[in-house]
C-alpha positions in Angstrom: 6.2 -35.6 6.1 5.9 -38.7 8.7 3.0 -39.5 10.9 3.7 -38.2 13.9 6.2 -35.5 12.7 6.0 -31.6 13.7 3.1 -30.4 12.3 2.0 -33.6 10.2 -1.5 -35.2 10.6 -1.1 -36.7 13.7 -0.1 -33.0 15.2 -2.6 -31.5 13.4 -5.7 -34.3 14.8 -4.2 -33.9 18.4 -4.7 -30.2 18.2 -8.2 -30.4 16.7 -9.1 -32.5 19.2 -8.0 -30.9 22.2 -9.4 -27.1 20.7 -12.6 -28.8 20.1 -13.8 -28.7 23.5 -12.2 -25.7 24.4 -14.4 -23.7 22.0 -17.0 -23.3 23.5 -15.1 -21.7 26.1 -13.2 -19.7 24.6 -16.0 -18.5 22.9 -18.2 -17.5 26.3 -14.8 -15.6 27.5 -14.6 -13.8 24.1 -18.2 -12.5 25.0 -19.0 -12.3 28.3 -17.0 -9.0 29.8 -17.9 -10.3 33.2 -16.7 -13.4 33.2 -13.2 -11.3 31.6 -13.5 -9.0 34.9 -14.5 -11.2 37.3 -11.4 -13.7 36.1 -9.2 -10.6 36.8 -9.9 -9.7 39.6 -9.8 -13.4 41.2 -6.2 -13.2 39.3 -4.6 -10.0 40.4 -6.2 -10.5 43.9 -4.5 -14.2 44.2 -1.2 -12.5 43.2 -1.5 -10.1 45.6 -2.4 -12.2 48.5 0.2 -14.9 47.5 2.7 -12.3 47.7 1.6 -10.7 51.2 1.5 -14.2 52.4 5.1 -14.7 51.3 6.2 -11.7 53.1 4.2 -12.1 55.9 5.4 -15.6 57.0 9.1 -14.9 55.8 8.9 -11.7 58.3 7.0 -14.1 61.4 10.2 -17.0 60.5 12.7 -14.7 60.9 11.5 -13.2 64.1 11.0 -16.8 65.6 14.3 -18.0 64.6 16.2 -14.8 65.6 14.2 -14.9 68.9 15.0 -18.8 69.5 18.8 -18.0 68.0 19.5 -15.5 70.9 17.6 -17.8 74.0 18.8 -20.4 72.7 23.1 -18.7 72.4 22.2 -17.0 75.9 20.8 -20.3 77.5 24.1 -22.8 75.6 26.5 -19.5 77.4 25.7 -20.7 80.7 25.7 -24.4 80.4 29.0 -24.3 78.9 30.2 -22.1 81.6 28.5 -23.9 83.8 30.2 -27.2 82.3 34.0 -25.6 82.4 33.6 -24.3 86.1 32.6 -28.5 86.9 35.7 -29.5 85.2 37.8 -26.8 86.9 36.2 -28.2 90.5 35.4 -31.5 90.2 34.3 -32.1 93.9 31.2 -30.2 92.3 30.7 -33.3 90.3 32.8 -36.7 91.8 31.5 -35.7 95.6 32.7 -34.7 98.7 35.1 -37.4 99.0 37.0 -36.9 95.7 40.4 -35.5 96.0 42.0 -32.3 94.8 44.6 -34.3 92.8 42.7 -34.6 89.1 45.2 -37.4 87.9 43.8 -40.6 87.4 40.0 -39.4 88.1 36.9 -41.4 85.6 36.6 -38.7 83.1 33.8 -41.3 81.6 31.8 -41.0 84.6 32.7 -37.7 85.3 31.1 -36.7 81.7 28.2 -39.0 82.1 26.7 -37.0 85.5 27.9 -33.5 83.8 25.5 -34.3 80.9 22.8 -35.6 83.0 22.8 -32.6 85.0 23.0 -30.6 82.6 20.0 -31.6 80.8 17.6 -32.1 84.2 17.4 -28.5 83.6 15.7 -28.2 80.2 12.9 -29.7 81.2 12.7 -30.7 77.2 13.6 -27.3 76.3 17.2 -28.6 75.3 19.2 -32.2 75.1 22.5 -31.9 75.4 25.5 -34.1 73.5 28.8 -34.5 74.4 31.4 -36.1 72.1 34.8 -36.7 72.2 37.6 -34.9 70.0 40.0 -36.0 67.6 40.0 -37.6 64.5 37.3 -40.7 65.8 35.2 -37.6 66.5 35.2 -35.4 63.5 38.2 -34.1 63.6 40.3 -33.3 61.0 42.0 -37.0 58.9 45.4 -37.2 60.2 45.3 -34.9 63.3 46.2 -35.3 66.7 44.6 -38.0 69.1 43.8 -36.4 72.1 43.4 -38.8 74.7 40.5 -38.7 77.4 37.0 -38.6 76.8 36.2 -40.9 74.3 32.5 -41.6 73.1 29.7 -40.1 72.7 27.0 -39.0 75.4 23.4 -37.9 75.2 20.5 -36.9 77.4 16.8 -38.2 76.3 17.8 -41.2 74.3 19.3 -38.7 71.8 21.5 -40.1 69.0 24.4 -37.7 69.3 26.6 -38.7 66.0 23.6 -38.3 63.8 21.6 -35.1 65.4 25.0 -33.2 65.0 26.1 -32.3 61.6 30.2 -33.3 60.9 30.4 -29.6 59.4 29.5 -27.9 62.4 32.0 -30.9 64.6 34.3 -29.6 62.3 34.1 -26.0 62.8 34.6 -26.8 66.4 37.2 -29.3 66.4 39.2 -26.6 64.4 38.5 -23.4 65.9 38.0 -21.9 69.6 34.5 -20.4 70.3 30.7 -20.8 70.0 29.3 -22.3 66.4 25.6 -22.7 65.4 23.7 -24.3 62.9 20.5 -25.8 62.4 19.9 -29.8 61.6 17.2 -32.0 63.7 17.6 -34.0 66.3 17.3 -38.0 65.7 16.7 -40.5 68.7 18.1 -43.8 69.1 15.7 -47.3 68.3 14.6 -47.2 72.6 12.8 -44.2 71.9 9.6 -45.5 70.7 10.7 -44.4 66.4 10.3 -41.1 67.5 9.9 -38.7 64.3 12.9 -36.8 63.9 12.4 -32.2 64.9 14.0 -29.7 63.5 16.8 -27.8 66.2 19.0 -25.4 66.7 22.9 -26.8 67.2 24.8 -24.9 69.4 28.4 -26.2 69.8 31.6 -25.7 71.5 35.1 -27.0 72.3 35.9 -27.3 76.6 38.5 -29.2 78.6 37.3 -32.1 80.7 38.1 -33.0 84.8 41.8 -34.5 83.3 42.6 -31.3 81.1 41.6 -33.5 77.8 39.4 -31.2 75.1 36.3 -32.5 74.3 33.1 -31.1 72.4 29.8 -30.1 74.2 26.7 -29.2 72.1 23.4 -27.8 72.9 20.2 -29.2 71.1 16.9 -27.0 71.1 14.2 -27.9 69.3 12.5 -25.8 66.9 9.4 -27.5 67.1 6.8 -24.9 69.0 8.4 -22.0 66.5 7.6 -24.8 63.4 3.9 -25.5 65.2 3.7 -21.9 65.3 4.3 -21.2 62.1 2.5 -23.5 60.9 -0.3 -22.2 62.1 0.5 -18.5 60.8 0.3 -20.3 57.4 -3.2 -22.3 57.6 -4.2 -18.8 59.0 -2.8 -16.7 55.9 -4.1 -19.0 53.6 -7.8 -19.5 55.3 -8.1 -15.8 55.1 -6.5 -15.5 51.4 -8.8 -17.6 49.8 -11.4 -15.8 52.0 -10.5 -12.5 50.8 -10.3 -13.6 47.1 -13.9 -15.0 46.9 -15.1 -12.0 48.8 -13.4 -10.0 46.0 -14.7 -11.9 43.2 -17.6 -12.0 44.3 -17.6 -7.9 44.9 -16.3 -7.6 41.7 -19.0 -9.8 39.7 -21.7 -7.4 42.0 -20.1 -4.3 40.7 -19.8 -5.4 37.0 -23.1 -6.8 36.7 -24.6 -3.5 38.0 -22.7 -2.5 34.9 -22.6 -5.0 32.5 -26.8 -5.6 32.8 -28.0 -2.7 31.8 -25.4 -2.4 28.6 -26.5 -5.9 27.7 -30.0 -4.6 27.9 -29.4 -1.7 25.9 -27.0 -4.2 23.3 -30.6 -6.7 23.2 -33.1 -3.5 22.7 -30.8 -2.3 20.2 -31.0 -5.5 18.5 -34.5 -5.3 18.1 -34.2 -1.9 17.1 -32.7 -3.2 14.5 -34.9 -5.7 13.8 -37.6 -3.3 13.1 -39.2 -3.6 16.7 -39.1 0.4 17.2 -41.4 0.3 20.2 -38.8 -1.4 22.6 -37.3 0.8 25.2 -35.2 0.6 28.6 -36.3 0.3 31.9 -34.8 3.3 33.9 -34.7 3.2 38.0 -32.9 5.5 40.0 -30.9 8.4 39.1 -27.2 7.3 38.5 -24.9 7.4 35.2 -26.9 3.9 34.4 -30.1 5.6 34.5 -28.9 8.9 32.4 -27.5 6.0 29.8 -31.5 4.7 29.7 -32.8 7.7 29.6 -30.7 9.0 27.1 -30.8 5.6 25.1 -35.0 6.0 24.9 -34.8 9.2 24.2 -32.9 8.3 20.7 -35.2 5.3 20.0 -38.2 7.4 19.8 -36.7 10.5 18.0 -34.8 7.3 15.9 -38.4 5.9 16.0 -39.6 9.1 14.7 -37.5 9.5 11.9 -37.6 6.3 10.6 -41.8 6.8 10.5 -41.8 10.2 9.0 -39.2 8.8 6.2 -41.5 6.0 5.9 -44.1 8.0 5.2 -42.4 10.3 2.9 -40.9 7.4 1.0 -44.7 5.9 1.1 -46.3 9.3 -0.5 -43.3 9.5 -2.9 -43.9 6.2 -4.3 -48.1 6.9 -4.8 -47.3 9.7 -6.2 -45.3 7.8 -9.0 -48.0 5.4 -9.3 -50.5 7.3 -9.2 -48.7 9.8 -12.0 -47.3 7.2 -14.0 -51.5 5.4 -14.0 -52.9 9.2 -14.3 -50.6 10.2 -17.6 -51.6 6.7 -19.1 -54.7 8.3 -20.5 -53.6 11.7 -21.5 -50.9 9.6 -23.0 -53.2 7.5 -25.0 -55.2 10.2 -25.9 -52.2 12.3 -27.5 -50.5 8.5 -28.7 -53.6 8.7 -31.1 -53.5 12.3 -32.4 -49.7 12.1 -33.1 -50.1 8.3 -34.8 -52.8 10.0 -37.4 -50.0 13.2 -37.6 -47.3 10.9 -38.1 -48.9 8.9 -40.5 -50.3 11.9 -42.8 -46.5 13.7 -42.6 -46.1 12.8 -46.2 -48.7 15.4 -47.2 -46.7 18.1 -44.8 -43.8 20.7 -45.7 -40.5 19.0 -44.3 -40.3 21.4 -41.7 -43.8 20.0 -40.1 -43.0 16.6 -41.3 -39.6 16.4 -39.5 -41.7 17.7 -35.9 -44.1 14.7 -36.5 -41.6 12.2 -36.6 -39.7 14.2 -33.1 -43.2 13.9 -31.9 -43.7 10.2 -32.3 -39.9 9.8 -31.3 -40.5 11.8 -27.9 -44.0 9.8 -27.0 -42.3 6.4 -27.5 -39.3 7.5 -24.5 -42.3 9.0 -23.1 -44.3 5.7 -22.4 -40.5 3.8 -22.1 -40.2 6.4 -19.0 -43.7 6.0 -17.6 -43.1 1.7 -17.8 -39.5 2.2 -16.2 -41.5 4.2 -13.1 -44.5 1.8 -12.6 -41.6 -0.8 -12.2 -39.4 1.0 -10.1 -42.3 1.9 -7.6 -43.3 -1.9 -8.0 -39.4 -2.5 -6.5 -39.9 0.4 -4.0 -43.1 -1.2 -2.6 -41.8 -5.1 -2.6 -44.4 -5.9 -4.8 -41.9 -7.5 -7.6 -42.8 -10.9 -7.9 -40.2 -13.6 -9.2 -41.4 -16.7 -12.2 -38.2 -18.4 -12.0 -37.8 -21.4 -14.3 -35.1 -23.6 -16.4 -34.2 -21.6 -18.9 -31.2 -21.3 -21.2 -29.4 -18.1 -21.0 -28.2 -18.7 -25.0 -31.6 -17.9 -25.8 -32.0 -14.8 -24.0 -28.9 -13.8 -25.2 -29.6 -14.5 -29.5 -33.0 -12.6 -28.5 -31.2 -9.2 -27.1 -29.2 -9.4 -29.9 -31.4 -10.1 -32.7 -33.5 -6.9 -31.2 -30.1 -4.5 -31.0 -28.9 -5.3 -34.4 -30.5 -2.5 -35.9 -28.8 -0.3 -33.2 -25.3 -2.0 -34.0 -25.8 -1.5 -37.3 -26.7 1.9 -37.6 -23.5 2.3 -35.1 -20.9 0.4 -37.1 -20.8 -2.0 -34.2 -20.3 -5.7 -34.4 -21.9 -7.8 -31.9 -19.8 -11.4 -30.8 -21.0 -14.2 -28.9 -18.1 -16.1 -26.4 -19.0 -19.2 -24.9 -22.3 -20.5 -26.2 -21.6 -24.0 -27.5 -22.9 -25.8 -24.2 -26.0 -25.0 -22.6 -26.2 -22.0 -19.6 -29.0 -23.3 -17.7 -30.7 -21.3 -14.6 -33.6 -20.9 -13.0 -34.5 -17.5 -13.5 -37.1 -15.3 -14.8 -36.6 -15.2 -18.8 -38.7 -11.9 -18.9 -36.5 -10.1 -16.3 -33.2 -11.5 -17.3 -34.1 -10.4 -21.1 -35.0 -7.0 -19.5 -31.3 -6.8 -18.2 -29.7 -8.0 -21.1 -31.0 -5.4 -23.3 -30.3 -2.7 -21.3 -26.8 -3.6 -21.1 -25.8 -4.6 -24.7 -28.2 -1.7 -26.0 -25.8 0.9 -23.1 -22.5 -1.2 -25.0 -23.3 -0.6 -28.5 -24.3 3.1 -27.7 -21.1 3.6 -25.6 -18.8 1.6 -27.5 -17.8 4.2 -30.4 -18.4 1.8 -33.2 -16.2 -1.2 -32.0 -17.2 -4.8 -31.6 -19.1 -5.2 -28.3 -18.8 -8.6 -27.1 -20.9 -11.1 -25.1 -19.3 -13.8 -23.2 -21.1 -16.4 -21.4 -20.0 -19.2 -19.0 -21.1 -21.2 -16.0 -18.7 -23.2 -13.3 -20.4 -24.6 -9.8 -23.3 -23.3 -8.6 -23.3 -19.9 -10.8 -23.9 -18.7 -14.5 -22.6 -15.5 -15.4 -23.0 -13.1 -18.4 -20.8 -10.0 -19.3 -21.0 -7.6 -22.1 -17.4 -5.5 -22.9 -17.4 -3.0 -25.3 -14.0 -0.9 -26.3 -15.7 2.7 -26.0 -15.4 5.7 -23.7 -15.0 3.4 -20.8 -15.4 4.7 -16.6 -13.6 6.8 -15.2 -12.7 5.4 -11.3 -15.5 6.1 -8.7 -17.8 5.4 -11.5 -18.6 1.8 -11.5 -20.3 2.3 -8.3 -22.5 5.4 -9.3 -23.2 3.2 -12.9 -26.2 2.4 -11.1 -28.0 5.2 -9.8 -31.6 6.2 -11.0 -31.3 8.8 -13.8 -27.1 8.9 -13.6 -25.2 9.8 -16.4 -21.4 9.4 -17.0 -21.1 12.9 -19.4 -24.6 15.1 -18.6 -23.7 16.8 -21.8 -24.1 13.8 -23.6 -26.9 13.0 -26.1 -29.3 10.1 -25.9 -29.5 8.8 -29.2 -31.1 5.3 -28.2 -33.9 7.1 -25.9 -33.4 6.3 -22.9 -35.1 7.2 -19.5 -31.7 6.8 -17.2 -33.4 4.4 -14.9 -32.4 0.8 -17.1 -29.5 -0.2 -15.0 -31.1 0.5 -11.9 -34.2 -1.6 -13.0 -31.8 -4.2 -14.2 -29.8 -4.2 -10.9 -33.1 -4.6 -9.0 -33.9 -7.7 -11.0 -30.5 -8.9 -10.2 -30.8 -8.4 -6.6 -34.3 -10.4 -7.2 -32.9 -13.7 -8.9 -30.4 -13.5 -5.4 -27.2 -12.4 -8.0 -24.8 -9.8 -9.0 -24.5 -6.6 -11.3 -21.2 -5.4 -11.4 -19.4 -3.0 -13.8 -15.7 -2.4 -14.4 -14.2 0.1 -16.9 -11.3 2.2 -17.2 -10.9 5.4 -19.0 -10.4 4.8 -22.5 -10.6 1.4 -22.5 -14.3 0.4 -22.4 -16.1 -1.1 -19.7 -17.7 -4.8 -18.8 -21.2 -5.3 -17.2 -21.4 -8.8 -15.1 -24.6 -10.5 -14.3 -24.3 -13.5 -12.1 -27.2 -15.5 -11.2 -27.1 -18.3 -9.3 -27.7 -21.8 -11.2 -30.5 -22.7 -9.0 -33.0 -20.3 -7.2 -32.5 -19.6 -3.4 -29.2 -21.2 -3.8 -26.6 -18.3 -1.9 -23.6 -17.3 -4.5 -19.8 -18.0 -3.4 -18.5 -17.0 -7.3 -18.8 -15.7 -10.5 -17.1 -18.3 -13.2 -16.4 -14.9 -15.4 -13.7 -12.0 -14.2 -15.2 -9.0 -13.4 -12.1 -7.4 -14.7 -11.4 -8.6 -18.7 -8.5 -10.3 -19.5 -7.3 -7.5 -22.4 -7.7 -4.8 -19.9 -4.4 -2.3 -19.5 -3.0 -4.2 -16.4 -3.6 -7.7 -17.5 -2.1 -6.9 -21.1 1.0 -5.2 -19.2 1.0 -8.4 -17.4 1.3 -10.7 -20.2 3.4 -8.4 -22.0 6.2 -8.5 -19.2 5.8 -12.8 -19.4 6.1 -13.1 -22.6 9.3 -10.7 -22.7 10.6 -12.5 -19.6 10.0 -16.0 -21.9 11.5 -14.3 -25.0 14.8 -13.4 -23.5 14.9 -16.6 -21.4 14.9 -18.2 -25.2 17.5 -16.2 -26.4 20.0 -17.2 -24.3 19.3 -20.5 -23.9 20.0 -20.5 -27.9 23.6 -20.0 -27.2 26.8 -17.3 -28.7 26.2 -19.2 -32.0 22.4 -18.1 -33.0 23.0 -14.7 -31.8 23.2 -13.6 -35.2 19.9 -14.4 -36.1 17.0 -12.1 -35.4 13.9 -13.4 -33.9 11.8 -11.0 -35.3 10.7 -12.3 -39.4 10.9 -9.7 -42.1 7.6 -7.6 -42.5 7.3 -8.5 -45.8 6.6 -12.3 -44.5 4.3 -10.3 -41.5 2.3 -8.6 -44.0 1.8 -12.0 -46.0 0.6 -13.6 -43.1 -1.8 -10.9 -41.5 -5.4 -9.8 -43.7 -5.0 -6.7 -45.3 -7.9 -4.5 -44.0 -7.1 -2.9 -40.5 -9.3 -2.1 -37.9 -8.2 0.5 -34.5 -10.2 -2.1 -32.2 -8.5 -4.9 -32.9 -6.4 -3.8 -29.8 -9.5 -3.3 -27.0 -8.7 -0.8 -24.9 -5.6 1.0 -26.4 -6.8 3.1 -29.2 -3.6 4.3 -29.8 -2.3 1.3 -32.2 -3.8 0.6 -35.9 -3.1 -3.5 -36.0 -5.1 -5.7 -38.6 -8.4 -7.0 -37.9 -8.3 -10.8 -37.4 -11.0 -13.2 -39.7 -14.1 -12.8 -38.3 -14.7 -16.5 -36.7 -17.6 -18.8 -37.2 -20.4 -19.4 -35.1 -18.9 -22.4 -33.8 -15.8 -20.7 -32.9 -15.0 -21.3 -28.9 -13.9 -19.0 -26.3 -10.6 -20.5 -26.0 -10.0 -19.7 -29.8 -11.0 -16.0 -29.3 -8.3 -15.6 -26.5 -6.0 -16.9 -28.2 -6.4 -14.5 -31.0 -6.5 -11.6 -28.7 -3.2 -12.3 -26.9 -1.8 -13.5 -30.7 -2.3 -9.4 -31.3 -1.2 -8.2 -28.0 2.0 -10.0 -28.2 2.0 -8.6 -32.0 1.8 -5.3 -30.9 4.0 -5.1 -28.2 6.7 -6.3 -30.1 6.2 -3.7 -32.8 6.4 -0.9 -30.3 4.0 1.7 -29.7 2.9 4.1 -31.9 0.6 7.2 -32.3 -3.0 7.6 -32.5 
């Protein structure tokens, strides 16, 4: 796309720039609710104002016009009768000497004293125009010519052929009675460049002293009703923008009565919040604001309250588990010692005794496991859990757990694999903690896991390291991965502990998570195993954006439907891009040649997950075997099994 285009960098700059400074406004009207109100009413109340004006001063112009239309019709009524009732006795206008006989009389002088006289009576409330008819005078193109009264004549240094419009000359020429219409009267270059006023043309065809027609038009000025008006306007308009400040302003009053004591209350509960339980309202008065205050104080103190008595609670709860957890230390010792000396001498006993000896010494060793987990957990409770974060490599940690659980794996048939440490996993953290973590989640996958291989995968991508521990066992049922954590929760109550646990490991190891600033997460699915993810961030204090690790696996049911569907959508794409001449050839290869090719000792894990498909266990890969190589392999026996169809458990 070309600079400049819609939407290319050029658009995209301009609009950055001009939103830029806007923010900050836009931001203050997002927030402020009387600002919002205040705008709103200045808004609706300069709507409403504009439109009374409107109708006020259309209203006030038509009653001036329809008043000056009528005075001005009754007031043109005479002086035209006036005017014909000269013509018809012209001693009235030539003198006492003129004669009866109208042949041969000046009709130019006659017409020059009629319009004179006629417009000594105004007294600048009229000019008067008389113009001559025919085609010279607006007549129609091609019409008769009238002789007589040729010319045009004006009182007050009117100029007659431009203050009357041809249209309304027109409509008189043509027709018999009274016309109107408005224009504005324009004066000749004598008159001092006199500006132009608006008038009201009254017009209308009469006969002169001879008998000859000719036209006769009355000028009244419109400019007292436009003086007038204008002044109804500066008036409507002085008192509009008077009544919308007064409005605003009345409106900010009223809103800020309201809006203060809610932004009080939104700051005290802010500090509420904040831990400051002491803060109340100021209440005056007895109004719905002051029943808000009271009624806001009265729920910080009984929230105040609360918060103190489970405060306290919480505060004997936890030194009660210290102090139980120090107290049994000794009895503990004490009986440690007695069933060491039992346990050690059960050789000498009866098989019966012997076999209570060795419960004994099983039963004191969860015992003191228990009473370690509590002194940490109240450690966590009380904020006392300090953090010795420094470089270490999480492939140490990782060999360590599972050089300690190898006993475990072994005793459960379970294989332990190692994904992704060929390059170093480097993070400040606590080794002791992270360890601590570590074990209780690969110790929870081997006992969980129903013999198959439990895997470890490590990795590390921007400002995060991650590890995650799948195994293929009972797996979570949905709602589960949440409650995973939970002191002393159990996924099946009736279950045994074989390993000894207390039930409070993953809620130890999610504290030390939350410690380092990182993640525990679980994922599982009925049946198909489950995957613990600890993600810690690279450097301490640094704030996590990622994990470079999936919380859900790859080879889980949804993913493996997923690549199933590709790779049938690939295989048939193949097929007929092979053409009508290969489609005799299967793409499937003769078992015998599968067998050949595949080890010979099977294994139900090698599809994670399913359990209900017996495919071959691939070679076990060397140490130096990547994480790349060991995806591959997977999705080799996915595809593998998917295209030898499913089968039964």
């Amino acid at each position: 796309m070309a600079d400049g285009a819609p939407g290319g960098p050029v658009l995209r700059l301009f609009v950055r720039l001009v939103r830029r400074p806007l923010l900050p406004a836009v931001r203050l009207w997002r927030r402020n609710i009387q600002l919002r109100v205040v705008a709103a009413t200045l808004l609706m109340s300069l709507a409403v104002v504009l439109a009374l004006g409107f109708v006020v001063i259309a209203q006030v112009s038509k009653g001036l016009l329809d008043a000056k239309e009528e005075a001005a019709q009754s007031q043109a009524a005479g002086g035209f009768a006036v005017a014909q009732e000269k013509a018809n006795t012209p001693s009235a206008v030539d003198g006492p000497d003129a004669t009866d006989n109208k042949v041969g009389r000046d009709a130019s002088t006659w017409m020059n004293s009629l319009v004179k006289q006629l417009a000594s009576g105004g007294q600048t409330a009229f000019e008067v125009v008389a113009l001559g008819a025919g085609p010279d005078a607006g007549g129609a193109p091609g019409g008769p010519f009238v002789s007589g009264v040729k010319g045009a004549r004006a009182s007050g240094n009117v100029d007659p052929t431009a203050s009357v419009p041809a249209a309304l000359r027109r409509d008189v020429n043509h027709a018999t009675g009274t016309f109107k219409t408005f224009s504005q009267i324009r004066y000749t270059a004598g008159s001092g460049d006199k500006a132009p006023e608006p008038a009201l043309v009254v017009g209308k065809r009469l006969t002169d002293i001879n008998g000859d027609p000719y036209d006769l038009y009355y000028l009244f000025p419109l400019t007292q009703e436009e003086e007038s008006l204008n002044l109804i306007k500066v008036t409507i308009a002085t008192a509009g923008v008077f009544v919308v400040v007064l409005l605003g302003a009345i409106a900010w009053l009223v809103v800020r009565q309201v809006v203060t004591p809610v932004r009080m209350a939104a700051g005290i509960a802010e500090r509420l919040s904040a831990g400051r339980l002491q803060e109340r309202m100021k209440v005056t008065g007895e109004d719905d604001i002051a029943r808000l205050g009271e009624a806001f104080n009265k729920m910080a103190q009984n929230l105040q309250l609360k918060i103190q008595q489970l405060e306290d609670l919480s505060r004997m709860q936890r030194r009660f588990v210290s102090d139980v957890s120090h107290e049994l230390r000794t009895p503990l010792t004490t009986v440690r010692m007695a069933a060491d000396v039992i346990h050690d001498a059960r050789v000498d006993f009866d098989p019966v005794t012997a076999r209570s000896a060795e419960l004994l010494a099983g039963q004191l060793d969860r015992f003191e496991s228990l009473l370690a987990d509590l002194l940490e957990i109240s450690r966590f409770d009380a904020g006392a859990a300090a953090l010795e974060a420094e470089p270490i490599d999480l492939r140490d940690v990782v060999r360590r757990v599972i050089d300690g659980a190898e006993p475990l794996a072994e005793h459960k048939g379970t294989r332990i694999r190692v994904l992704g440490d060929t390059q170093p996993v480097i993070a400040e953290a606590d080794s002791r903690r992270v360890e601590r973590v570590l074990r209780n989640l690969v110790v929870n996958a081997v006992e969980h896991g129903e013999g198959r291989d439990v895997v470890v995968r490590l990795a590390s991508a921007g400002g995060a390291v991650a590890v995650a521990v799948r195994d293929y066992g009972v797996g979570l049922k949905p709602g589960e991965a949440t409650r995973v954590f939970n002191r002393f929760w159990r996924a099946d109550p009736a279950r045994a502990r074989t390993t000894g646990g207390t039930g409070l490991g993953l809620s130890i190891a999610v504290e030390d998570a939350r410690l380092h600033g990182g993640w525990l997460q679980a994922w599982g699915e009925p049946g198909g195993g489950s995957q613990f993810r600890l993600t810690l961030p690279r450097t301490a204090d640094e704030p996590l954006r990622g994990s470079p690790i999936p919380l859900e696996p790859e080879d889980s049911r949804s993913n493996r439907a997923r690549i199933a569907a590709e790779a049938a959508g690939s295989k048939a794409s193949r097929k007929a891009s092979e053409g009508p001449g290969r489609g005799d050839r299967s793409p499937i290869p003769a078992r015998s040649a599968m067998a050949g090719a595949m080890p010979v000792p099977a294994d139900p894990t090698a599809l994670p997950g399913s359990g209900a498909r017996v495919v071959a266990r691939p070679a076990e890969p060397d140490q130096g075997t990547d994480q790349a190589a060991a995806e591959r392999s997977a999705a080799e026996q996915s595809a593998a099994a998917q295209e030898d169809g499913a089968g039964g458990r």
